[in-house]
VMD Tcl script that builds the backbone (N, CA, C; Angstrom):
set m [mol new atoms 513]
animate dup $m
set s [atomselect $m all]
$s set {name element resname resid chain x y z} {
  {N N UNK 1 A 77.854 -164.260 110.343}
  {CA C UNK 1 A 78.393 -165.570 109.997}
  {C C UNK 1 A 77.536 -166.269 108.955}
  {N N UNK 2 A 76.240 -165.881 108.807}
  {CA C UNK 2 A 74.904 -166.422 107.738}
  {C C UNK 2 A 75.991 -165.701 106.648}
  {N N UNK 3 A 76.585 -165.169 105.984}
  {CA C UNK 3 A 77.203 -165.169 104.755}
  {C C UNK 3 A 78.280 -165.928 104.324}
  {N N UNK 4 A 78.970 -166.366 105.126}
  {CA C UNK 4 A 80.338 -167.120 105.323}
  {C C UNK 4 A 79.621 -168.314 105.138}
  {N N UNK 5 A 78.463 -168.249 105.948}
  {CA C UNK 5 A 77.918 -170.136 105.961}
  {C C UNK 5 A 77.257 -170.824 104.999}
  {N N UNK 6 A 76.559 -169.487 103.997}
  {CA C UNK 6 A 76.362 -169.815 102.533}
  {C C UNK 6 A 76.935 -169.953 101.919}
  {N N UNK 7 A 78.138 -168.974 101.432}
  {CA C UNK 7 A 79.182 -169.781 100.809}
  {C C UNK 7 A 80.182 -171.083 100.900}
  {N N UNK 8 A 80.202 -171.403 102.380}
  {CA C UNK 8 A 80.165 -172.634 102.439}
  {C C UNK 8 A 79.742 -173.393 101.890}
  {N N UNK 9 A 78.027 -173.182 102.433}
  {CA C UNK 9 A 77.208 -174.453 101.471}
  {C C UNK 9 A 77.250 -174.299 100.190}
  {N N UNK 10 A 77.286 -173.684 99.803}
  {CA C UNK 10 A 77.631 -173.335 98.147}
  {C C UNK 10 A 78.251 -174.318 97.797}
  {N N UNK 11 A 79.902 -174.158 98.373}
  {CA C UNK 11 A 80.800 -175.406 98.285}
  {C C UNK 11 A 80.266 -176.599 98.746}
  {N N UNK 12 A 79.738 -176.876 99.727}
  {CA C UNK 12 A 79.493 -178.231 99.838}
  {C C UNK 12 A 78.069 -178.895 98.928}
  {N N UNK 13 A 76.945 -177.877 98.440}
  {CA C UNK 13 A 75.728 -178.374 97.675}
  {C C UNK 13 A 76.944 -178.613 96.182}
  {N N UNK 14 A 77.768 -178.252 95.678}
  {CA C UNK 14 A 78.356 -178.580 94.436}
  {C C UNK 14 A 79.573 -179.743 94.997}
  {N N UNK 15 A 80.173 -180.392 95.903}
  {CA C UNK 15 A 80.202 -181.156 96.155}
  {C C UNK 15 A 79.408 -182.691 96.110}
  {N N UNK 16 A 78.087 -181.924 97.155}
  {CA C UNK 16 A 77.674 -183.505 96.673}
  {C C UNK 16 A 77.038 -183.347 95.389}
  {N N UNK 17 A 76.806 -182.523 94.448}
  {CA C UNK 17 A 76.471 -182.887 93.019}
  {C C UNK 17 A 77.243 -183.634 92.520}
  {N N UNK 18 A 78.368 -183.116 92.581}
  {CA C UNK 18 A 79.716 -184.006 92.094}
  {C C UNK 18 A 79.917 -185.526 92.748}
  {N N UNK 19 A 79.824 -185.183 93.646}
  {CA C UNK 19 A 79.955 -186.643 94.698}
  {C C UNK 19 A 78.951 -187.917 94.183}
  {N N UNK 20 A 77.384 -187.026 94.176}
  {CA C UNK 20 A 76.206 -187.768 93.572}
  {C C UNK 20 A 76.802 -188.326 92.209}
  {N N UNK 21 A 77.217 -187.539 91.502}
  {CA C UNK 21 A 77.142 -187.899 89.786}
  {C C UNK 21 A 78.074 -189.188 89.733}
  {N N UNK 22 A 79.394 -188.716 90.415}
  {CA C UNK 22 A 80.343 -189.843 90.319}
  {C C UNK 22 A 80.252 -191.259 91.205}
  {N N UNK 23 A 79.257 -191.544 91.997}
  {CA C UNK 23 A 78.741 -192.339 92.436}
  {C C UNK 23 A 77.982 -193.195 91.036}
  {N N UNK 24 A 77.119 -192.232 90.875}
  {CA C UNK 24 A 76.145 -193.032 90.054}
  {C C UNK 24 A 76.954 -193.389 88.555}
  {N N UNK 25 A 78.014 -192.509 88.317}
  {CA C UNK 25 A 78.597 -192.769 86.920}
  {C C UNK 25 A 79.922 -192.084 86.666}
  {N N UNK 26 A 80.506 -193.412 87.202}
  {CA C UNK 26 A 82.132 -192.901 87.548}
  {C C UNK 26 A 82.951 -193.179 86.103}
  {N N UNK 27 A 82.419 -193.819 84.596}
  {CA C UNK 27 A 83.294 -193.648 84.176}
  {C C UNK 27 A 84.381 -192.501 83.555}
  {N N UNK 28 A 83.573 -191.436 83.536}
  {CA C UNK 28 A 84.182 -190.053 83.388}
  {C C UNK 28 A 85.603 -189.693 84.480}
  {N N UNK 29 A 85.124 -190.198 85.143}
  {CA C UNK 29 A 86.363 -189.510 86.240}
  {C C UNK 29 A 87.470 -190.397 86.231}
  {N N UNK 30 A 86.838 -191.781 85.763}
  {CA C UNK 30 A 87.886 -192.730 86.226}
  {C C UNK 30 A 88.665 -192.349 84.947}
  {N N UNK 31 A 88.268 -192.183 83.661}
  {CA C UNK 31 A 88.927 -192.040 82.447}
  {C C UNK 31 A 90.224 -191.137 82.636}
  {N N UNK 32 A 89.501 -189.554 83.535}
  {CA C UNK 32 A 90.267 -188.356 83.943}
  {C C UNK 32 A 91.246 -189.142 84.759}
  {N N UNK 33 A 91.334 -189.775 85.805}
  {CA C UNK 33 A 92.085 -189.978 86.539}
  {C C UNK 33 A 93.631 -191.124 85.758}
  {N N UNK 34 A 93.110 -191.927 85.198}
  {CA C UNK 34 A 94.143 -192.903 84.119}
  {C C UNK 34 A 94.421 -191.856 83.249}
  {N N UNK 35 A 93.738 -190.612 82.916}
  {CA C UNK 35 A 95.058 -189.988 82.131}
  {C C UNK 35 A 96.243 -189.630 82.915}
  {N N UNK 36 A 95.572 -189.093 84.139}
  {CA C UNK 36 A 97.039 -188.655 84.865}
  {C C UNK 36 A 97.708 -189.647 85.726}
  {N N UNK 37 A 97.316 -191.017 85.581}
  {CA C UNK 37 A 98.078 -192.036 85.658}
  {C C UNK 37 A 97.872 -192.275 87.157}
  {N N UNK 38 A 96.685 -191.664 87.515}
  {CA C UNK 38 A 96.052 -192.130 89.203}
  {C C UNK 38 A 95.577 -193.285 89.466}
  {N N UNK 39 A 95.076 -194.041 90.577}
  {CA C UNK 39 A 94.263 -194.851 90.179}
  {C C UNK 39 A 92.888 -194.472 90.097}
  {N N UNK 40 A 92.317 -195.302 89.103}
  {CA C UNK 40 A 90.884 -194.589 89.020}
  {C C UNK 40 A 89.932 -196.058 88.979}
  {N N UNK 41 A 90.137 -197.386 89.491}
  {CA C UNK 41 A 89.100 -197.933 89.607}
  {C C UNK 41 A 87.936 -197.426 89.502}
  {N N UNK 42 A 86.298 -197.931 88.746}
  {CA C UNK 42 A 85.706 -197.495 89.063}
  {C C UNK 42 A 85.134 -197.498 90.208}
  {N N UNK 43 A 85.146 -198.295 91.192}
  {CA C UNK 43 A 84.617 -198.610 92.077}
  {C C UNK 43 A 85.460 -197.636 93.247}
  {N N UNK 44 A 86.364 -197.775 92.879}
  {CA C UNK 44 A 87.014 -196.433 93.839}
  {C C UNK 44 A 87.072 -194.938 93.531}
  {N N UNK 45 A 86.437 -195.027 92.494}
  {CA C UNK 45 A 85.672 -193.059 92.299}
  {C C UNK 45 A 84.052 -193.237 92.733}
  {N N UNK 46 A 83.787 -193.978 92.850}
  {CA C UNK 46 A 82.152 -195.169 93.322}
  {C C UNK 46 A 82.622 -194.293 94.806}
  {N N UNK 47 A 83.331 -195.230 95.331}
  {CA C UNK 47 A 83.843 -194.798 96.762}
  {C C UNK 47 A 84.013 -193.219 97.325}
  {N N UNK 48 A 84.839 -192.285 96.620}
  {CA C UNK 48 A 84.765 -191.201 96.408}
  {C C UNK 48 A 83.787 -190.359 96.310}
  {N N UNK 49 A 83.397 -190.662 95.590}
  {CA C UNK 49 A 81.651 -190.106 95.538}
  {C C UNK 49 A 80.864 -190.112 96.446}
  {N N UNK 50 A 80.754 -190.896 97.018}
  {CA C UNK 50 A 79.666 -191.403 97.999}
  {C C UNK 50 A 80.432 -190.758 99.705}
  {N N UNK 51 A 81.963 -190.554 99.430}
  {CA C UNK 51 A 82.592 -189.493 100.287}
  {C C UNK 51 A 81.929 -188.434 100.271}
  {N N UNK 52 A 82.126 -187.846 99.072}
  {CA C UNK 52 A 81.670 -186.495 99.104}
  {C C UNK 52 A 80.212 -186.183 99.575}
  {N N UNK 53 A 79.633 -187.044 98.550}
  {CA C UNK 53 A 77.800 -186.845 98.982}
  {C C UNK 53 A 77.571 -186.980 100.969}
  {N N UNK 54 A 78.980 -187.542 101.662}
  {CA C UNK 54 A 78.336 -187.810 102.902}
  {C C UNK 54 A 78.932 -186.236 103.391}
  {N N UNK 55 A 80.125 -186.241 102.769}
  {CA C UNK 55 A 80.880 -184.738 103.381}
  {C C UNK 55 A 79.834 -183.773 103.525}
  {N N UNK 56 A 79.752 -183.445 102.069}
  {CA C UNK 56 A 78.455 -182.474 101.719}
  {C C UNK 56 A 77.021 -182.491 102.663}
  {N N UNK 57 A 76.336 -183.763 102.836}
  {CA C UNK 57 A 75.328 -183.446 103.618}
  {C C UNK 57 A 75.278 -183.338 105.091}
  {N N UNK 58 A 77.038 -183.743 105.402}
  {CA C UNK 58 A 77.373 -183.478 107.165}
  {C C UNK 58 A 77.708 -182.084 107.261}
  {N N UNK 59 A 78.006 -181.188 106.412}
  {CA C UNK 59 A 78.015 -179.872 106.345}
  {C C UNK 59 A 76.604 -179.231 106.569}
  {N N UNK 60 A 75.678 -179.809 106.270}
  {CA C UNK 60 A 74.630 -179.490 106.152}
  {C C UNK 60 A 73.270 -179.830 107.711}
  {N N UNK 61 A 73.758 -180.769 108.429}
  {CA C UNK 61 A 73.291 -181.491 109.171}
  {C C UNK 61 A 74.170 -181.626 110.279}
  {N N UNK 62 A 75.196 -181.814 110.476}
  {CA C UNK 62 A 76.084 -182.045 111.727}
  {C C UNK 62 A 76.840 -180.410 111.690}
  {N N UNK 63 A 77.349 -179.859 110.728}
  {CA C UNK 63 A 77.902 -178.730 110.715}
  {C C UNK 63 A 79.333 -178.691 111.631}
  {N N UNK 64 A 80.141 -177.907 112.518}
  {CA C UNK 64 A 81.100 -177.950 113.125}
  {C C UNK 64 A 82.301 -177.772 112.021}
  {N N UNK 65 A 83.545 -178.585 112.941}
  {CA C UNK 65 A 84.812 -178.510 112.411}
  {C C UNK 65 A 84.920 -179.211 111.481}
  {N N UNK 66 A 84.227 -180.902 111.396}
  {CA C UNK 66 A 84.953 -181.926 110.853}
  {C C UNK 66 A 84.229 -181.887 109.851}
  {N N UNK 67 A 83.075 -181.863 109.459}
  {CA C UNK 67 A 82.941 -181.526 107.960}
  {C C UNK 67 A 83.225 -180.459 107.119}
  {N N UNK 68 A 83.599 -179.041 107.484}
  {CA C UNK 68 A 84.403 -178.368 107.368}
  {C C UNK 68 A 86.142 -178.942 107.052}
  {N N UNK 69 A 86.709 -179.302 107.871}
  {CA C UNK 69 A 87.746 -179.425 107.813}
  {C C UNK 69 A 87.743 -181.045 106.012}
  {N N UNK 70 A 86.954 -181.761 106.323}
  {CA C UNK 70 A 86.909 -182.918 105.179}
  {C C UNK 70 A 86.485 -181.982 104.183}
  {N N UNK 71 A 85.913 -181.056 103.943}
  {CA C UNK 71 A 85.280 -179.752 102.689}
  {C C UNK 71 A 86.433 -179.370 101.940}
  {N N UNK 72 A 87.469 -179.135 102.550}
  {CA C UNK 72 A 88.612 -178.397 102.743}
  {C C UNK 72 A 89.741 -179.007 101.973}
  {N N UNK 73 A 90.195 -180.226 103.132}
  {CA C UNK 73 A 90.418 -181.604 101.854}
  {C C UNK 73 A 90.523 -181.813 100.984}
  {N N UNK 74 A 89.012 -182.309 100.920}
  {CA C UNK 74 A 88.563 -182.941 99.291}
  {C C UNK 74 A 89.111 -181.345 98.677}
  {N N UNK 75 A 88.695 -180.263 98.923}
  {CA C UNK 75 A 88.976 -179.353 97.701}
  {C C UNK 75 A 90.187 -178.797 97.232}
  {N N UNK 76 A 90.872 -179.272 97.968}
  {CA C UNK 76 A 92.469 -178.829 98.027}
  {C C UNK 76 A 93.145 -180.137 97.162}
  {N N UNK 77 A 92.214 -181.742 97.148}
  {CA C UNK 77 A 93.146 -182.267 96.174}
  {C C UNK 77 A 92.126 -182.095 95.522}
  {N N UNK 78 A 91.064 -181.579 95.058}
  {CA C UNK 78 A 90.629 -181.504 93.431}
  {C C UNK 78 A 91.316 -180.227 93.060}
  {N N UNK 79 A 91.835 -179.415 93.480}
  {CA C UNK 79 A 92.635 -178.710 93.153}
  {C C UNK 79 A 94.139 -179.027 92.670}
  {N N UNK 80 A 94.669 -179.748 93.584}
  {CA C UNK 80 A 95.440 -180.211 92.578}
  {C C UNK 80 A 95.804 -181.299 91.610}
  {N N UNK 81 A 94.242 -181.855 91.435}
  {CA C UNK 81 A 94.164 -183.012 90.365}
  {C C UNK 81 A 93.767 -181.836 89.120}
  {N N UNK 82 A 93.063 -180.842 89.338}
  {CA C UNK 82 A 92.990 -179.652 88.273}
  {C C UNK 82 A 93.839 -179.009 87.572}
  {N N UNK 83 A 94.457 -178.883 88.799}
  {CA C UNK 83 A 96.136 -178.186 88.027}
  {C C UNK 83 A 96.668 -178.754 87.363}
  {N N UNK 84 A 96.850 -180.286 87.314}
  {CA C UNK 84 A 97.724 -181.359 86.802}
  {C C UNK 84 A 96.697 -181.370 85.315}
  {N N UNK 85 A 95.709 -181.194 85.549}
  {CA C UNK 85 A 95.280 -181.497 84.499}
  {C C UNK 85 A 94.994 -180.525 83.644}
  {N N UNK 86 A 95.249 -179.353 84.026}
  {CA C UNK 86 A 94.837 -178.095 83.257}
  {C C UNK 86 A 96.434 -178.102 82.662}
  {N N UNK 87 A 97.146 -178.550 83.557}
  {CA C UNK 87 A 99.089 -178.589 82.799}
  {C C UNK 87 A 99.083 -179.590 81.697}
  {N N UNK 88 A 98.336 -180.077 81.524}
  {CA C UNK 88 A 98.543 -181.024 80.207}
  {C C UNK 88 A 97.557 -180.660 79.144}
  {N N UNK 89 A 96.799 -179.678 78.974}
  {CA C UNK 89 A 96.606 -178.808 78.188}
  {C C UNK 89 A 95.816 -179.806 77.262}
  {N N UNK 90 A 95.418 -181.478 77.568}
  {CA C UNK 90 A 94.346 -181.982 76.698}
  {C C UNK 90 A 93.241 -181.568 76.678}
  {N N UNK 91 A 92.619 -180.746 77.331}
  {CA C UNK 91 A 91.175 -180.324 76.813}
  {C C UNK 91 A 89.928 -181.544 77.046}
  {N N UNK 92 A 90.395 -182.604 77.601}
  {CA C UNK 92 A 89.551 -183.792 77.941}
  {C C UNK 92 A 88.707 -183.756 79.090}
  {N N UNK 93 A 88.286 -184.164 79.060}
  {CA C UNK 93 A 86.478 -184.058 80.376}
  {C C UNK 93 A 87.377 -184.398 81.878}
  {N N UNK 94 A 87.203 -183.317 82.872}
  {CA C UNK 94 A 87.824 -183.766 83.571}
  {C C UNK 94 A 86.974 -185.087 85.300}
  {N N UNK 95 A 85.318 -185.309 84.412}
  {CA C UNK 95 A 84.659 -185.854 85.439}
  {C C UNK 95 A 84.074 -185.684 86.647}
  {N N UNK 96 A 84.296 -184.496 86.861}
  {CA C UNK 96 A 84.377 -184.094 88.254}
  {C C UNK 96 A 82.760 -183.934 88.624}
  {N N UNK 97 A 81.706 -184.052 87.373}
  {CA C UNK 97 A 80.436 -184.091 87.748}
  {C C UNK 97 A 79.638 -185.157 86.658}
  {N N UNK 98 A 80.338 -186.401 86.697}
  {CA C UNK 98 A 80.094 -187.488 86.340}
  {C C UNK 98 A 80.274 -187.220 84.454}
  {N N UNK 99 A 79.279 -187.941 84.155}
  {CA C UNK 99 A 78.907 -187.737 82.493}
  {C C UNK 99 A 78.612 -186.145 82.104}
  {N N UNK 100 A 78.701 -185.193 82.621}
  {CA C UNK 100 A 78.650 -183.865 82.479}
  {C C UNK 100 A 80.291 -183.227 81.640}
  {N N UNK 101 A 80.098 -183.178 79.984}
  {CA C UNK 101 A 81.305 -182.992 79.542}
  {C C UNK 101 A 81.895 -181.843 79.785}
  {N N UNK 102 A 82.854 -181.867 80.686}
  {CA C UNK 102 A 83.687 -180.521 80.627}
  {C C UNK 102 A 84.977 -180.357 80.961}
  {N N UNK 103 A 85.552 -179.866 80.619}
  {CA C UNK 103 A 87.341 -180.103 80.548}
  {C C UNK 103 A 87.669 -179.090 81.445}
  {N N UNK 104 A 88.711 -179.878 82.520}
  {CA C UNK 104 A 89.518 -178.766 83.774}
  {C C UNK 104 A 89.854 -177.171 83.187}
  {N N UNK 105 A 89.809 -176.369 84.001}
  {CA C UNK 105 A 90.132 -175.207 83.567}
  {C C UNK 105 A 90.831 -174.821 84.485}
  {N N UNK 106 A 90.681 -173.638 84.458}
  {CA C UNK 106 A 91.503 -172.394 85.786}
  {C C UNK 106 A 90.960 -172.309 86.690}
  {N N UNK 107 A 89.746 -172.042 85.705}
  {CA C UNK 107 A 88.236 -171.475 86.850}
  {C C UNK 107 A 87.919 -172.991 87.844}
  {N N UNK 108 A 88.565 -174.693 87.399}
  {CA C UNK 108 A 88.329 -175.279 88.197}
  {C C UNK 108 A 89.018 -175.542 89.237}
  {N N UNK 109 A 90.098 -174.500 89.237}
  {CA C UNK 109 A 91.223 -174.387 90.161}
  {C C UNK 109 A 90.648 -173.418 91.102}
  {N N UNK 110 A 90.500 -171.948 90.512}
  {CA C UNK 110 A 89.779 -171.340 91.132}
  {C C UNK 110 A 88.626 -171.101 92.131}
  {N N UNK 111 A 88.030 -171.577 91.753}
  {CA C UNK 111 A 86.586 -172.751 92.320}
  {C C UNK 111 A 87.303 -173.456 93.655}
  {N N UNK 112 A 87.922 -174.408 93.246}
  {CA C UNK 112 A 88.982 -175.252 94.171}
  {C C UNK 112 A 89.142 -174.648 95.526}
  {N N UNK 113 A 90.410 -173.522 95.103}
  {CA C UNK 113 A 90.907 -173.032 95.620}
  {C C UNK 113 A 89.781 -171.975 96.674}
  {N N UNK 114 A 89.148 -171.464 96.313}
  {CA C UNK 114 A 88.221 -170.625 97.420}
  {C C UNK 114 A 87.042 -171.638 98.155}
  {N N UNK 115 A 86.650 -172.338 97.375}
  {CA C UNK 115 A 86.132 -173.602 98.211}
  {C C UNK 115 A 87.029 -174.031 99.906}
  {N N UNK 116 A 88.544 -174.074 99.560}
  {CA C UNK 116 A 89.181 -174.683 100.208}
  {C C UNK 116 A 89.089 -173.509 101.525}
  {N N UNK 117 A 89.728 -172.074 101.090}
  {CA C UNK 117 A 89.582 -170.866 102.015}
  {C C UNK 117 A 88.500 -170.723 102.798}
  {N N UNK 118 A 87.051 -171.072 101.956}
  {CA C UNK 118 A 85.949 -170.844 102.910}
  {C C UNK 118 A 85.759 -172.312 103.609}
  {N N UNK 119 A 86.258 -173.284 103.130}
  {CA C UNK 119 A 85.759 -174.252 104.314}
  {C C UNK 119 A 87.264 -173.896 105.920}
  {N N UNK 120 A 88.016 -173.734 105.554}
  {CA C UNK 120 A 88.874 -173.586 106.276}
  {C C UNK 120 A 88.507 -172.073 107.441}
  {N N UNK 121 A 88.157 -170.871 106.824}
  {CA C UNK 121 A 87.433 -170.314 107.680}
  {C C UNK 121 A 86.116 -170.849 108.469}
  {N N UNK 122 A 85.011 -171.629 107.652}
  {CA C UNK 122 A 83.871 -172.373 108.083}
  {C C UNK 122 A 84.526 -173.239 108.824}
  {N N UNK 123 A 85.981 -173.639 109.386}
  {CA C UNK 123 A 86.751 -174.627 110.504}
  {C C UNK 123 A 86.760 -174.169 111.344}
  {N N UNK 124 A 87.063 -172.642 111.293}
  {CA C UNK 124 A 87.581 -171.354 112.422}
  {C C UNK 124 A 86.736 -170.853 113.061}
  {N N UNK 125 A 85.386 -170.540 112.344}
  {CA C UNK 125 A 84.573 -170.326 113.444}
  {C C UNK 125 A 83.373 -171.013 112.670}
  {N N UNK 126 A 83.371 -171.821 113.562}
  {CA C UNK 126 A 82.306 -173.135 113.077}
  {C C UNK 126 A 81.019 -172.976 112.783}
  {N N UNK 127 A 80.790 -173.582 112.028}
  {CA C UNK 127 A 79.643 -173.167 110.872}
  {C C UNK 127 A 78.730 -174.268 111.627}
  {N N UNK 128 A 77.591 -174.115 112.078}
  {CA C UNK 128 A 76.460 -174.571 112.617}
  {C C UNK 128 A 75.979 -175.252 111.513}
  {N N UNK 129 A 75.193 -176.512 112.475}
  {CA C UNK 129 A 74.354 -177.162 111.546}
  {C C UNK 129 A 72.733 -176.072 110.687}
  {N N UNK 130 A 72.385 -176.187 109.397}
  {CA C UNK 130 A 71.606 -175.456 109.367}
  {C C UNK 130 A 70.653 -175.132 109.596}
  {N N UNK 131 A 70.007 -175.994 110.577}
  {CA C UNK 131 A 68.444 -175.509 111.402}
  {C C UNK 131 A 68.877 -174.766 112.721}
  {N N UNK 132 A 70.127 -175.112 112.761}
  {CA C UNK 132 A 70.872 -174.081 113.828}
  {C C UNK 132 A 70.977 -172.612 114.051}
  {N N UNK 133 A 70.866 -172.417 112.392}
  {CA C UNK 133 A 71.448 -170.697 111.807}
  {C C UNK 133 A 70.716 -169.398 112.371}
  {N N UNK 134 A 69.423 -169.986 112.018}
  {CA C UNK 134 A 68.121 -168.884 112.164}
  {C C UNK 134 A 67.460 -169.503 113.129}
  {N N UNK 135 A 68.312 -169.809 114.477}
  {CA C UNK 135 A 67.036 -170.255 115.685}
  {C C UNK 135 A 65.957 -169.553 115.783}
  {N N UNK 136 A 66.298 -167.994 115.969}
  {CA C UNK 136 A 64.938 -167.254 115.931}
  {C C UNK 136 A 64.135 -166.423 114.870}
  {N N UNK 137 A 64.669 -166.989 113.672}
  {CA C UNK 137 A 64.086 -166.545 112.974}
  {C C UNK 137 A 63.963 -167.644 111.451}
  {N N UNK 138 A 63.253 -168.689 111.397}
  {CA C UNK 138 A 62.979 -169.854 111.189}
  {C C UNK 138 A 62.531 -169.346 109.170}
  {N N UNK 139 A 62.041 -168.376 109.423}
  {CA C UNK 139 A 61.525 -168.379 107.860}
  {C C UNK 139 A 62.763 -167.616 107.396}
  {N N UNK 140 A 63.760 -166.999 107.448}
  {CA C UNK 140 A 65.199 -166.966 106.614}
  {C C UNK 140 A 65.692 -168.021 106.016}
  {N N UNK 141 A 65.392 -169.396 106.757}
  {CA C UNK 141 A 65.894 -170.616 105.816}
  {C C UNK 141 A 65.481 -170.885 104.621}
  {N N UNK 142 A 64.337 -170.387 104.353}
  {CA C UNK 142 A 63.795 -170.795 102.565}
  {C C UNK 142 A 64.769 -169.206 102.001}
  {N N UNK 143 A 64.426 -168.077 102.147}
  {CA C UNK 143 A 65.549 -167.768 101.309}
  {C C UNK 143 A 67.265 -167.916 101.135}
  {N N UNK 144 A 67.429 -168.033 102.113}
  {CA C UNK 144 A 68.622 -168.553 102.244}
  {C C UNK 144 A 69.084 -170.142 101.690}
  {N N UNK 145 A 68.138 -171.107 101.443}
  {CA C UNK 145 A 68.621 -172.415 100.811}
  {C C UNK 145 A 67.943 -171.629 99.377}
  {N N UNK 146 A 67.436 -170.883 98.744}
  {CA C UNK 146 A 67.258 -170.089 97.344}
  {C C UNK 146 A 68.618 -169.636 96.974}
  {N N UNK 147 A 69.264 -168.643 98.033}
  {CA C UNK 147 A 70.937 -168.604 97.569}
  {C C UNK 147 A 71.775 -169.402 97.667}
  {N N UNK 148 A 71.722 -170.770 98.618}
  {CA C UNK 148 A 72.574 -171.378 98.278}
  {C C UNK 148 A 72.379 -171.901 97.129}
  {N N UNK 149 A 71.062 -172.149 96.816}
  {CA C UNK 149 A 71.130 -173.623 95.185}
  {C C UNK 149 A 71.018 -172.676 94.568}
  {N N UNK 150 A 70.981 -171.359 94.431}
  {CA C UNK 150 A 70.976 -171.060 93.126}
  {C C UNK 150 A 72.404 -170.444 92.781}
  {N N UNK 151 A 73.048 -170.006 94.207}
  {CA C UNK 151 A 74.946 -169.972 93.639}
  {C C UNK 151 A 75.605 -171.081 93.341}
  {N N UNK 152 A 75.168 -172.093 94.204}
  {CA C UNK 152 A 75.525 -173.752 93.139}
  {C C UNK 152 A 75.394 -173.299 92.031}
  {N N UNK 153 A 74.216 -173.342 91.382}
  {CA C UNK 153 A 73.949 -173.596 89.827}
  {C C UNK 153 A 74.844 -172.500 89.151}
  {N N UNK 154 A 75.161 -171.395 89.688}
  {CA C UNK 154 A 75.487 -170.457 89.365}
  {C C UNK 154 A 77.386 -170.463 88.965}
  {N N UNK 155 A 77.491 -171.076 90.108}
  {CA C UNK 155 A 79.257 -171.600 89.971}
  {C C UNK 155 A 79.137 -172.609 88.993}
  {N N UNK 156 A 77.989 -173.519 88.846}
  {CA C UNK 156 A 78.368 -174.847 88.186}
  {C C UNK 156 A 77.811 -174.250 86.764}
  {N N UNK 157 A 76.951 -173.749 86.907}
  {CA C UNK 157 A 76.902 -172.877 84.940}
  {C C UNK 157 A 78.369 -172.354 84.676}
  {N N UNK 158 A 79.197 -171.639 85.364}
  {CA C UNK 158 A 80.466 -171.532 85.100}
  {C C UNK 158 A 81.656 -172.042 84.502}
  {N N UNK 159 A 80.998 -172.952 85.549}
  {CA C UNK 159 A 82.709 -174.028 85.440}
  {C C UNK 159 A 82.079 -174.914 84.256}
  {N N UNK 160 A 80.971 -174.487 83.747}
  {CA C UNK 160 A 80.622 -175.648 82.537}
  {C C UNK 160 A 80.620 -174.717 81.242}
  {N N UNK 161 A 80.440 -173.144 81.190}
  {CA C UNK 161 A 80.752 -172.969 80.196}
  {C C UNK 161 A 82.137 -173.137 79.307}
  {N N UNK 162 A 82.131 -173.302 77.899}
  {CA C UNK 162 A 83.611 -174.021 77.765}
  {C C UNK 162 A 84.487 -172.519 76.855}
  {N N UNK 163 A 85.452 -172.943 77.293}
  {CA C UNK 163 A 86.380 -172.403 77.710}
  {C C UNK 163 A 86.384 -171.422 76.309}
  {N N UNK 164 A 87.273 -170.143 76.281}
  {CA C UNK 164 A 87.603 -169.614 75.148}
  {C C UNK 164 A 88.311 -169.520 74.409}
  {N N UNK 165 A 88.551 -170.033 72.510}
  {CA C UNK 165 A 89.527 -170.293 72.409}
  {C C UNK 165 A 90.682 -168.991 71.982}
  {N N UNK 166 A 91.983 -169.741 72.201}
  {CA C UNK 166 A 92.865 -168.764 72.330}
  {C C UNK 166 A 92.948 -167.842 71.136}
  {N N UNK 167 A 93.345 -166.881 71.348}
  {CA C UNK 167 A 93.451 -165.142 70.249}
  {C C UNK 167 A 94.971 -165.948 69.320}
  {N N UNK 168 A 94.457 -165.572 68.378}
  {CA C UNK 168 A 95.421 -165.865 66.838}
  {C C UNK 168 A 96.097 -164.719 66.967}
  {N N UNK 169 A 97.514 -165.298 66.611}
  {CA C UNK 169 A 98.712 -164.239 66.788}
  {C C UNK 169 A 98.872 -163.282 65.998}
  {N N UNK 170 A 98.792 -161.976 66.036}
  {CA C UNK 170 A 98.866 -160.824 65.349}
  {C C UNK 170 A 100.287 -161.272 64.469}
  {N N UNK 171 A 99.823 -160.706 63.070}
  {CA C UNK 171 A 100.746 -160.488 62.102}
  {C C UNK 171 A 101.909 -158.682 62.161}
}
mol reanalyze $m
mol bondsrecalc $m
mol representation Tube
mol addrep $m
């Protein structure tokens, strides 16, 4: 279950990055969100944010169903605030990690979308808080928080490289 529960955290340490950023500097998202004609107060992507950052660190600390199941959620509608926005084909920052410029893709659907699968399995058979994991074996936790932050960074180098542009039509 220690593999299932990293990729979890995976999803939830790039959560609260996201959560963090748009807390501290929501006008990016709010911009994303008034394109697709959401509301995007800032103060209510403020709000949002500060969701996630709590989601994310109750995954981390309380563990079980319900932060799992809120993981799940949130990633299922950034999934489909992605889609919507990858369908309008502007190429505009979609916010999702504050002032960090990068425009929705596939891969942020993608992302999305398996985020959503593994928190939903991490529902099914419940993902322990993480001092929980390695009761008896206490020094696995430093390598194991090494793979989680470094598959964070690893998904989030991803979803930030930009995109490729499309192949010119053969003559």
């Amino acid at each position: 279950m220690e593999y299932a529960a990293a990729v979890y955290l995976i999803a939830a340490v790039l959560l609260g990055a996201a959560g963090a950023a748009k807390a501290v500097a929501p006008e990016s998202a709010s911009s994303a969100l008034a394109r697709l004609q959401l509301y995007h107060r800032p103060w209510a992507v403020r709000f949002l944010g500060l969701v996630e950052l709590v989601v994310a660190v109750s995954a981390f600390i309380v563990g079980g169903i319900v932060p799992a199941t809120a993981l799940a959620a949130l990633y299922a509608g950034f999934a489909v605030v992605a889609a919507a926005m990858v369908r309008t084909g502007s190429g505009e920052p979609c916010g999702c990690f504050g002032p960090v410029e990068m425009p929705a893709t596939w891969r942020h659907m993608t992302v999305n979308l398996l985020a959503v699968v593994i928190s939903l399995v991490a529902a099914s058979w419940p993902v322990e808080a993480v001092d929980q994991l390695f009761e008896s074996d206490q020094w696995l936790l430093v390598p194991f928080f090494v793979v989680v932050v470094g598959g964070a960074y690893g998904v989030f180098a991803w979803l930030s490289r930009p995109p490729k542009p499309p192949r010119a039509a053969r003559s």
